[in-house]
Backbone as XML, in Angstrom:
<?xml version="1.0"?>
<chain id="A" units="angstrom">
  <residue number="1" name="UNK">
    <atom name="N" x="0.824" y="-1.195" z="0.000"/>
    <atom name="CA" x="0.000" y="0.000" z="0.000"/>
    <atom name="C" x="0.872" y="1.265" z="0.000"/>
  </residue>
  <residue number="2" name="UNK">
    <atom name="N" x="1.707" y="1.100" z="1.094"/>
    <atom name="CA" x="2.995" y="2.193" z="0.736"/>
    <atom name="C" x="3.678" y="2.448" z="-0.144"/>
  </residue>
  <residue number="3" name="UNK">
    <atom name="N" x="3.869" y="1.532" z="-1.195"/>
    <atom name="CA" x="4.546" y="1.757" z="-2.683"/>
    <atom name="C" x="3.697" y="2.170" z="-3.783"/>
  </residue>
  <residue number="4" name="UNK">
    <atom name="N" x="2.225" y="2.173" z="-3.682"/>
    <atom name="CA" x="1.479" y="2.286" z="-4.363"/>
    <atom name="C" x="1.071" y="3.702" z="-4.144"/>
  </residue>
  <residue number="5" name="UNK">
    <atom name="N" x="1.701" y="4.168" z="-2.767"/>
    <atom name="CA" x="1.077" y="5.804" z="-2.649"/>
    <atom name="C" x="2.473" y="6.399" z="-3.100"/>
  </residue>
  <residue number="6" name="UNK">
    <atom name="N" x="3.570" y="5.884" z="-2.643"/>
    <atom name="CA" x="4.886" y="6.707" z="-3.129"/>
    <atom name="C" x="4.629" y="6.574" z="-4.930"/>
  </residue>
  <residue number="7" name="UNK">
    <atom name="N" x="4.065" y="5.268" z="-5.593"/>
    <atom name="CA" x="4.544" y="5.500" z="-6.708"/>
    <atom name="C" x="3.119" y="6.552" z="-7.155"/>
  </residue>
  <residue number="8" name="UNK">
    <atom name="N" x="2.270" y="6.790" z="-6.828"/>
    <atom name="CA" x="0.805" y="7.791" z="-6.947"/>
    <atom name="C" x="1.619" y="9.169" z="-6.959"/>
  </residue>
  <residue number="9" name="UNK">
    <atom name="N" x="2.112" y="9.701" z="-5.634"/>
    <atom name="CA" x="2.555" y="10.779" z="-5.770"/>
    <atom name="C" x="3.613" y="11.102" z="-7.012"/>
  </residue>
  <residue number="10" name="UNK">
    <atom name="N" x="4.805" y="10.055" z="-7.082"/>
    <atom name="CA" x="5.264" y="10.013" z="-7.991"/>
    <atom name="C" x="4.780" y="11.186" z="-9.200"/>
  </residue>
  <residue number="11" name="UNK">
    <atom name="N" x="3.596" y="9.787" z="-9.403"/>
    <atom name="CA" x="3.022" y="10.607" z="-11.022"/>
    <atom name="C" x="2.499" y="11.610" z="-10.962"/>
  </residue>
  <residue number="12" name="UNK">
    <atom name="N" x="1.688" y="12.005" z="-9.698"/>
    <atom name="CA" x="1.402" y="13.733" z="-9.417"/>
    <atom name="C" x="2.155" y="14.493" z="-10.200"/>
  </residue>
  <residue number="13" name="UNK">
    <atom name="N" x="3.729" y="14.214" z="-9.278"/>
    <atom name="CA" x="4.313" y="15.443" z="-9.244"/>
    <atom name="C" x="5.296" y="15.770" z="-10.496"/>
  </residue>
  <residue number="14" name="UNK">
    <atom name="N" x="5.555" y="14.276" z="-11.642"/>
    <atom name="CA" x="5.658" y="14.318" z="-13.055"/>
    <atom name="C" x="4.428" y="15.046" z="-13.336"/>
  </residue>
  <residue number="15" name="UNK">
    <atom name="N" x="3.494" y="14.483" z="-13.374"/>
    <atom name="CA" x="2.208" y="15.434" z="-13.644"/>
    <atom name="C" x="2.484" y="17.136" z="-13.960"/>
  </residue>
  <residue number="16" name="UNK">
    <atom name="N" x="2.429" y="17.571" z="-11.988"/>
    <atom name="CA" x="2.383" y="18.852" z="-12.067"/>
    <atom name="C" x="3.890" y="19.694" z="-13.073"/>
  </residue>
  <residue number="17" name="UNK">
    <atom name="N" x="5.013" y="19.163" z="-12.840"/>
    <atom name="CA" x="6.032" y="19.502" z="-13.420"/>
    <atom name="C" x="6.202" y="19.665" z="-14.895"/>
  </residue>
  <residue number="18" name="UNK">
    <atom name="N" x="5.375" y="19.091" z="-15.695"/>
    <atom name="CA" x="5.060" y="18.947" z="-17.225"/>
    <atom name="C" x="3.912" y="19.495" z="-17.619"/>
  </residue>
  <residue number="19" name="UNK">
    <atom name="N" x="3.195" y="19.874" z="-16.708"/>
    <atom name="CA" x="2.358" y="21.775" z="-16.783"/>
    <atom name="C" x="3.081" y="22.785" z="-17.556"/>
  </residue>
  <residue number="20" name="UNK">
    <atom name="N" x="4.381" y="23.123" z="-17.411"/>
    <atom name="CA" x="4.989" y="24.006" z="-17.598"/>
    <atom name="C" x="6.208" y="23.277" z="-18.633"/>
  </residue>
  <residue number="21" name="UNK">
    <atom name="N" x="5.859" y="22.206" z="-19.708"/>
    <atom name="CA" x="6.861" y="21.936" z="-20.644"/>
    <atom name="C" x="6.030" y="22.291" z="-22.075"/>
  </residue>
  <residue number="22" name="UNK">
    <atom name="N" x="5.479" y="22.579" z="-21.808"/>
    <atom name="CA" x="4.697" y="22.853" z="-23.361"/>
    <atom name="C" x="5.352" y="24.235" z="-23.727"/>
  </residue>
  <residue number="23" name="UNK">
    <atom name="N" x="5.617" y="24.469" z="-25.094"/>
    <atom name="CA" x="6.516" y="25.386" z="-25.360"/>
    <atom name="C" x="5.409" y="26.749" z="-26.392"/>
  </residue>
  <residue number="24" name="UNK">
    <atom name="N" x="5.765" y="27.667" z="-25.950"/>
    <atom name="CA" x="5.040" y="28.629" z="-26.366"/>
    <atom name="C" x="5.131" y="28.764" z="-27.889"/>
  </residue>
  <residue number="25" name="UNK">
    <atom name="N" x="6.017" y="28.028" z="-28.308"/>
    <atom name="CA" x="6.374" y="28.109" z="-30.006"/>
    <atom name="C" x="5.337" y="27.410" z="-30.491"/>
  </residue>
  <residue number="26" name="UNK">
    <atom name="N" x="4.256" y="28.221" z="-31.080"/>
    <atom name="CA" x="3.151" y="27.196" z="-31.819"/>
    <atom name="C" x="2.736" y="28.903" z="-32.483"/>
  </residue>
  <residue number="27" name="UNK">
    <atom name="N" x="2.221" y="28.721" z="-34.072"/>
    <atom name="CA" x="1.943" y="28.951" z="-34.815"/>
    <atom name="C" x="0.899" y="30.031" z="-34.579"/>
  </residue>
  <residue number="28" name="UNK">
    <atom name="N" x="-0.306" y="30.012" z="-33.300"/>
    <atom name="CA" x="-1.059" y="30.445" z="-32.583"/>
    <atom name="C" x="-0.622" y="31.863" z="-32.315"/>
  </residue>
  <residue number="29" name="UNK">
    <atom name="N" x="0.949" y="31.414" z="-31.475"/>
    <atom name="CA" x="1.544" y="32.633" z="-30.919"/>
    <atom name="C" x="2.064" y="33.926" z="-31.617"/>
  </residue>
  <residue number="30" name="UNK">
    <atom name="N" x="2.258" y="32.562" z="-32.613"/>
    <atom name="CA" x="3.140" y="33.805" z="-33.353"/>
    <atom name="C" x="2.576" y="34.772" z="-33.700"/>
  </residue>
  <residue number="31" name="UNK">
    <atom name="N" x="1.356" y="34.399" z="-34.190"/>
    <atom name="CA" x="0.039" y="35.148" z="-35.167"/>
    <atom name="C" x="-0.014" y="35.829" z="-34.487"/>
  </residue>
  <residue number="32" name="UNK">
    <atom name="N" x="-0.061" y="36.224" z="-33.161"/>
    <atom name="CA" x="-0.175" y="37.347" z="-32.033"/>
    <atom name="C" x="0.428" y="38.415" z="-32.221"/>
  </residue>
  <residue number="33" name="UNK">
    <atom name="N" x="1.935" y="37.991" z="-32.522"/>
    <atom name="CA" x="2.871" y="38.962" z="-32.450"/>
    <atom name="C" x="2.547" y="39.684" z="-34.002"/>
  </residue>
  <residue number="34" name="UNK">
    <atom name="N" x="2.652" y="41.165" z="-33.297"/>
    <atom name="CA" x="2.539" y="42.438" z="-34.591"/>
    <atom name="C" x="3.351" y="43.339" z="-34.450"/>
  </residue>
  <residue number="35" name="UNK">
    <atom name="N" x="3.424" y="44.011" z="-35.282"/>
    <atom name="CA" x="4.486" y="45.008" z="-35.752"/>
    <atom name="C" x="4.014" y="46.087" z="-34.788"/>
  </residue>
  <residue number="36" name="UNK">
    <atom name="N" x="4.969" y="46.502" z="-34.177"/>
    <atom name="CA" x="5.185" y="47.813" z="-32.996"/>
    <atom name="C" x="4.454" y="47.286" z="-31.827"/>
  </residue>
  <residue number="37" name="UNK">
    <atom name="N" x="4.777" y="45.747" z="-31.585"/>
    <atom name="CA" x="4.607" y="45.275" z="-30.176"/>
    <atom name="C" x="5.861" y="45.743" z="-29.366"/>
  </residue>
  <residue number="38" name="UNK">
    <atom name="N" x="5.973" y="45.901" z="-28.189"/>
    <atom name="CA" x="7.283" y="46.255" z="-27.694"/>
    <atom name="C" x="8.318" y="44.693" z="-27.216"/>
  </residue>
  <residue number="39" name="UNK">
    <atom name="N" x="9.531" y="44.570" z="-26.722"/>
    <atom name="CA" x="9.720" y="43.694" z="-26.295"/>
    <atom name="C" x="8.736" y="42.964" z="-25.069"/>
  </residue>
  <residue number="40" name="UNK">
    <atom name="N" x="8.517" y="42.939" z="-24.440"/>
    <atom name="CA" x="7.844" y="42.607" z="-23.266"/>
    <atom name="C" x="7.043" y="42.119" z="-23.642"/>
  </residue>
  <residue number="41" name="UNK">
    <atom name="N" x="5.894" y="42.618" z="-24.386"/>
    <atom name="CA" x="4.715" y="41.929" z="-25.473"/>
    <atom name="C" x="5.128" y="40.327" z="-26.341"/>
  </residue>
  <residue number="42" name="UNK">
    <atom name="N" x="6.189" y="41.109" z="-26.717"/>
    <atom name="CA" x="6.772" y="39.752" z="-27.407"/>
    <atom name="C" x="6.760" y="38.709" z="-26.133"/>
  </residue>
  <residue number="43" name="UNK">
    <atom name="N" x="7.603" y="39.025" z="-25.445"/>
    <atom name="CA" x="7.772" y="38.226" z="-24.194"/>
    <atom name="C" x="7.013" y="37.338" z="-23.700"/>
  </residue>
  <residue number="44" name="UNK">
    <atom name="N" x="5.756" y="38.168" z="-23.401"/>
    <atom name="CA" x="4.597" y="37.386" z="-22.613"/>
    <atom name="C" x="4.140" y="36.322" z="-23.927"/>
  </residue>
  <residue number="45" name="UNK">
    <atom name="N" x="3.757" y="36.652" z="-25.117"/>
    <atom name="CA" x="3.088" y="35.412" z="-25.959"/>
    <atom name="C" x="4.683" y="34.613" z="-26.339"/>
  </residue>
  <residue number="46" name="UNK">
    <atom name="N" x="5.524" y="34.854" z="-26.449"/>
    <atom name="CA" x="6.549" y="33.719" z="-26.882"/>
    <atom name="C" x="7.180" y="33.086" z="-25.926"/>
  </residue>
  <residue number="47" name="UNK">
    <atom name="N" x="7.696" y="33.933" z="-24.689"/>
    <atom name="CA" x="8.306" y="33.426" z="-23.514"/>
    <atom name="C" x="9.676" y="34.394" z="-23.779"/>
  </residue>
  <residue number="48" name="UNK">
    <atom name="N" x="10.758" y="34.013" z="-23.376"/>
    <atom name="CA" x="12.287" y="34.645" z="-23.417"/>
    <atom name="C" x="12.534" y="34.026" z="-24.600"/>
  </residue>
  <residue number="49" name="UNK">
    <atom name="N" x="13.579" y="34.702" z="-25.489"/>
    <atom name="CA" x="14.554" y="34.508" z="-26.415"/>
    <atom name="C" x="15.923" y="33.704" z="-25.520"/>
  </residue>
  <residue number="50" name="UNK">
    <atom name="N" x="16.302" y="32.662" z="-25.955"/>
    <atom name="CA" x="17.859" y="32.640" z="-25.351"/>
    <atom name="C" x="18.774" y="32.936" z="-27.024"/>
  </residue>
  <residue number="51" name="UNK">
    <atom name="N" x="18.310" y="33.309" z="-27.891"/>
    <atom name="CA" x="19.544" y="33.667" z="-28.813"/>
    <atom name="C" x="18.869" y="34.975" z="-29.235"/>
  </residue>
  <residue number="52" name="UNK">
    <atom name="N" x="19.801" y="36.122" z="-28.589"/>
    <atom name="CA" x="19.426" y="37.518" z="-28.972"/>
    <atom name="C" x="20.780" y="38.352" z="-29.753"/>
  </residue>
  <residue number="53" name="UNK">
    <atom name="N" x="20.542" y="39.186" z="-30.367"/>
    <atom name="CA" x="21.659" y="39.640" z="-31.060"/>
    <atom name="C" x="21.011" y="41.612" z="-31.259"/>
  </residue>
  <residue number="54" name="UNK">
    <atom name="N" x="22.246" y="42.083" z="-31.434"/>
    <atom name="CA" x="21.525" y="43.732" z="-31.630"/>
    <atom name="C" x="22.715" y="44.186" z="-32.213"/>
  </residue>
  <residue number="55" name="UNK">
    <atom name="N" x="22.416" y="45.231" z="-32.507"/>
    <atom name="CA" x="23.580" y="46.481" z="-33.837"/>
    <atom name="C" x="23.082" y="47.530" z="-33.668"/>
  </residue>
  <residue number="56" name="UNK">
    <atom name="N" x="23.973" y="48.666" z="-33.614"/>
    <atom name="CA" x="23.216" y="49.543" z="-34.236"/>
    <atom name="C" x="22.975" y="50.128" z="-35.642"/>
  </residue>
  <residue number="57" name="UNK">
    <atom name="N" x="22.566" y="50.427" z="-35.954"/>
    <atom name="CA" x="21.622" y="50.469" z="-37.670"/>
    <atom name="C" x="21.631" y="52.135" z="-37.806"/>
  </residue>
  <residue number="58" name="UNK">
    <atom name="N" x="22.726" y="52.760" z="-38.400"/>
    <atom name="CA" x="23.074" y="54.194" z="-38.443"/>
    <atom name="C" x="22.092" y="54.440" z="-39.734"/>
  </residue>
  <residue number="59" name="UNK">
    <atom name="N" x="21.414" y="55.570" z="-38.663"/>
    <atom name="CA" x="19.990" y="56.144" z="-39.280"/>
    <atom name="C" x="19.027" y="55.967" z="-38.785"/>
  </residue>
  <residue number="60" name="UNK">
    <atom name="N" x="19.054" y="54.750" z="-38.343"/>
    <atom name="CA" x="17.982" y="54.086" z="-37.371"/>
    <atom name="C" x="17.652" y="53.889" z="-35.986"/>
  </residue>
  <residue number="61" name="UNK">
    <atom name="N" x="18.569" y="53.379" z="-35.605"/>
    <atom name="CA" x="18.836" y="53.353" z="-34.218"/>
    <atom name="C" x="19.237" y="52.030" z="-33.707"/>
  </residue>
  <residue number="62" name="UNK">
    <atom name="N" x="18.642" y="51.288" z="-32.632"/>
    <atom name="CA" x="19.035" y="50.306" z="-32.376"/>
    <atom name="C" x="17.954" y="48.698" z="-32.636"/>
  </residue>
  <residue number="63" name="UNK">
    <atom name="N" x="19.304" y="47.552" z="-33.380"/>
    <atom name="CA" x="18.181" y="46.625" z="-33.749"/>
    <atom name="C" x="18.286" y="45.727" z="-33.049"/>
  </residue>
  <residue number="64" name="UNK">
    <atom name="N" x="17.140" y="45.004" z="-32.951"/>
    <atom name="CA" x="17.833" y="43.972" z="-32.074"/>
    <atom name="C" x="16.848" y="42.595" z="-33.210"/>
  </residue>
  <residue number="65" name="UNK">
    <atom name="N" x="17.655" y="41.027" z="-32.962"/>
    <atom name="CA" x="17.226" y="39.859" z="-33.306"/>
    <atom name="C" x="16.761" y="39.241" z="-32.315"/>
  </residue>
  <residue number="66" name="UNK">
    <atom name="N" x="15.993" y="38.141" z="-32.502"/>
    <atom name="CA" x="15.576" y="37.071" z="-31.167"/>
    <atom name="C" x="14.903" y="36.137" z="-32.198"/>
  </residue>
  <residue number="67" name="UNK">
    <atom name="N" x="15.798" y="34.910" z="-31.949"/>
    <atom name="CA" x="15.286" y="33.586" z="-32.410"/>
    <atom name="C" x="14.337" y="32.603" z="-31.432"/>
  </residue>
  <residue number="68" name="UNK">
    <atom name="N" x="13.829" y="31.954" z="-31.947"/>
    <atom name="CA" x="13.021" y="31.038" z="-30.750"/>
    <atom name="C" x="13.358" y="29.770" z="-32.073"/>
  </residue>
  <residue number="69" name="UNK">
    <atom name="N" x="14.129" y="28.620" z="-31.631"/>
    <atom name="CA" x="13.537" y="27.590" z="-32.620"/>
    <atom name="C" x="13.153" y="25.868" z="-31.266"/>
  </residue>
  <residue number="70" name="UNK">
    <atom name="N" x="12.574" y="25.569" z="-32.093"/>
    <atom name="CA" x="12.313" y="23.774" z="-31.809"/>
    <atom name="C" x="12.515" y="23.028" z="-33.059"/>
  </residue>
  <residue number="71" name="UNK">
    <atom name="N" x="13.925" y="22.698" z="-32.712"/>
    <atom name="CA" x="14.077" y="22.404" z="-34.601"/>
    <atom name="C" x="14.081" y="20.767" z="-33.934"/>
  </residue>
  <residue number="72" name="UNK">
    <atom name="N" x="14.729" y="20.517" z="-32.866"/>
    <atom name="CA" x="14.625" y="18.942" z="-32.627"/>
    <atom name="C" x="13.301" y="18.382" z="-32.286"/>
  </residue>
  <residue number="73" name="UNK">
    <atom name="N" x="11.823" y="19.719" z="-32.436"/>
    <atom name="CA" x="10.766" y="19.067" z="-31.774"/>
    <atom name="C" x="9.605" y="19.897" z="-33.149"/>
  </residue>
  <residue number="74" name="UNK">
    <atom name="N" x="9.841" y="19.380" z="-33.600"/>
    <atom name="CA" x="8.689" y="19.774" z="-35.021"/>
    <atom name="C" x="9.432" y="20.542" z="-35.947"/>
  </residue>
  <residue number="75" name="UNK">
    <atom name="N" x="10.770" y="21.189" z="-35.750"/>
    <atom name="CA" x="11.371" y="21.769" z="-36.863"/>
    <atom name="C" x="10.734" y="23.115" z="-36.797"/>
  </residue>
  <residue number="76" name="UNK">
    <atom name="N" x="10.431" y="23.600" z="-35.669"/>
    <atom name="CA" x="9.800" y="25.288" z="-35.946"/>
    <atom name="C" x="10.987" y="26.379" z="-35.587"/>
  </residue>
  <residue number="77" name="UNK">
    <atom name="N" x="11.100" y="27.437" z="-36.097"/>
    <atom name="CA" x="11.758" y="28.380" z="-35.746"/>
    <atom name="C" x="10.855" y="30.298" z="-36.039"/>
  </residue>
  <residue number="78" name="UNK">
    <atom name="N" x="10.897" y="30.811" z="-34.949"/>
    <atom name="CA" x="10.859" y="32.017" z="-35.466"/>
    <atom name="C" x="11.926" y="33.399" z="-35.467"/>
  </residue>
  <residue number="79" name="UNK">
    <atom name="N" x="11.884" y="34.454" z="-35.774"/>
    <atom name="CA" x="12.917" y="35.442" z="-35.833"/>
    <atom name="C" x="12.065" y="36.677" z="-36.121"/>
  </residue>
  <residue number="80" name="UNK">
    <atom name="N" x="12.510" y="37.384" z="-34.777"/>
    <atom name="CA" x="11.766" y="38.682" z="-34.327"/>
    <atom name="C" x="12.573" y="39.352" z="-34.317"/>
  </residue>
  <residue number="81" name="UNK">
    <atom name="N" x="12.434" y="40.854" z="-35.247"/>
    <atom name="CA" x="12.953" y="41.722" z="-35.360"/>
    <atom name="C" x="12.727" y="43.010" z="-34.515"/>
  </residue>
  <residue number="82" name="UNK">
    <atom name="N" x="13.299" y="44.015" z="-33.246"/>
    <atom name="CA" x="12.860" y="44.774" z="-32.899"/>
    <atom name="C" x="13.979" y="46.239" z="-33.458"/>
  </residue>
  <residue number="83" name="UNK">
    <atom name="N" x="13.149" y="47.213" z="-33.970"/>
    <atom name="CA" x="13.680" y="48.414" z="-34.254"/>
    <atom name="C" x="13.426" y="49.772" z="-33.027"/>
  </residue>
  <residue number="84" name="UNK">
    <atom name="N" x="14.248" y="49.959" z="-32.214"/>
    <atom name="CA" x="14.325" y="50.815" z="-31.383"/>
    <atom name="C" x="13.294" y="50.213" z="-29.948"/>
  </residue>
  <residue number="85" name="UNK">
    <atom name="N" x="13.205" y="48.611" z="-30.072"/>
    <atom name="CA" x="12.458" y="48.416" z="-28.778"/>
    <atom name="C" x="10.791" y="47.896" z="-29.332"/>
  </residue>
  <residue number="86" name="UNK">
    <atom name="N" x="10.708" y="48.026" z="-30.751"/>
    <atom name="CA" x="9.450" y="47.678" z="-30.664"/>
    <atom name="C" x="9.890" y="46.405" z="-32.532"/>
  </residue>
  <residue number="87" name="UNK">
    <atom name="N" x="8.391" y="46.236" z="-32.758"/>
    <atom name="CA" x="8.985" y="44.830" z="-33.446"/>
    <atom name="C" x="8.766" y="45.442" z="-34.842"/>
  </residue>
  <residue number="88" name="UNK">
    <atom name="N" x="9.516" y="45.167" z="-35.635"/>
    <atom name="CA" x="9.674" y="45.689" z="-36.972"/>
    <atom name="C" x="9.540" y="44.647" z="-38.095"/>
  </residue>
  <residue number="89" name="UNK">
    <atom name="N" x="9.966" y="43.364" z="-37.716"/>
    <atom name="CA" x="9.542" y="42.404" z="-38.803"/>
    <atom name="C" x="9.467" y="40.950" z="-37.916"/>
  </residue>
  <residue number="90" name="UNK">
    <atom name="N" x="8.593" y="39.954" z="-39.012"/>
    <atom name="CA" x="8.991" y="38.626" z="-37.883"/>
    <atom name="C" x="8.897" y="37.881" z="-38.749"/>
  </residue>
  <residue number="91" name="UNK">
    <atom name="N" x="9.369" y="36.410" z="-38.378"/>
    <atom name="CA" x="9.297" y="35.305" z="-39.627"/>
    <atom name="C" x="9.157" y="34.104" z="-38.793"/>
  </residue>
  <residue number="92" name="UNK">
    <atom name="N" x="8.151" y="33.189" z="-39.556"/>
    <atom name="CA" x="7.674" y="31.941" z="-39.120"/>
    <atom name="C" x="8.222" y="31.140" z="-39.993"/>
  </residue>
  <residue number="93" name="UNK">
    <atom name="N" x="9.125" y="29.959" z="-39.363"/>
    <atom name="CA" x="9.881" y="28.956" z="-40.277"/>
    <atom name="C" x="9.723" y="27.460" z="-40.277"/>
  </residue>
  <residue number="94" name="UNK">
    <atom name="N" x="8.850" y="26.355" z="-40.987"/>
    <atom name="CA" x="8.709" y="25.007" z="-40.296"/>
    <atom name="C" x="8.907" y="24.233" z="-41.470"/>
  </residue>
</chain>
C-alpha cells in the first residue's frame, strides 16, 4: 500500500512539473505577435529569447534579433525583429 502511494505521488508530481513543458512556439503565438509590439509583449506570448543579437543600424537606431527555434521538436523556428524596442519584422519557419 505504501509503494502504491509513493509511486501515486510520484506521477502527481511528473504530472504537475510537465504543466509548464509545453513550449510557447506554436503557430497560434506567433500570429499574435505584430508590428510595434514592444519587447515585453513579445515576451509574454513567446516566452524569453535565449539567442538575442543587436547592432546599431546608423539612421535608425538600435536593432535587435531574437530567435526562438524547436528544430529537434517539429522543426519550428521564429525570428523577431525589434527596431528601437518595438517589433519591426517577424518570420515563421517550419
Amino acid at each position: 500500500m505504501i509503494r502504491l502511494f509513493r509511486f501515486s505521488a510520484l506521477v502527481a508530481a511528473v504530472a504537475i512539473l510537465c504543466v509548464g513543458c509545453g513550449s510557447k512556439l506554436t503557430k497560434e503565438n506567433y500570429d499574435k505577435v505584430k508590428i510595434g509590439m514592444t519587447q515585453d509583449q513579445v515576451t509574454e506570448v513567446l516566452g524569453s529569447s535565449k539567442d538575442k543579437s543587436e547592432m546599431d543600424a546608423p539612421g535608425l537606431g538600435k536593432m535587435e534579433t531574437w530567435s526562438y527555434d524547436n528544430i529537434g521538436y517539429g522543426g519550428k523556428m521564429v525570428v523577431i525583429t525589434f527596431l528601437n524596442g518595438k517589433v519591426s519584422d517577424r518570420m515563421w519557419h517550419e
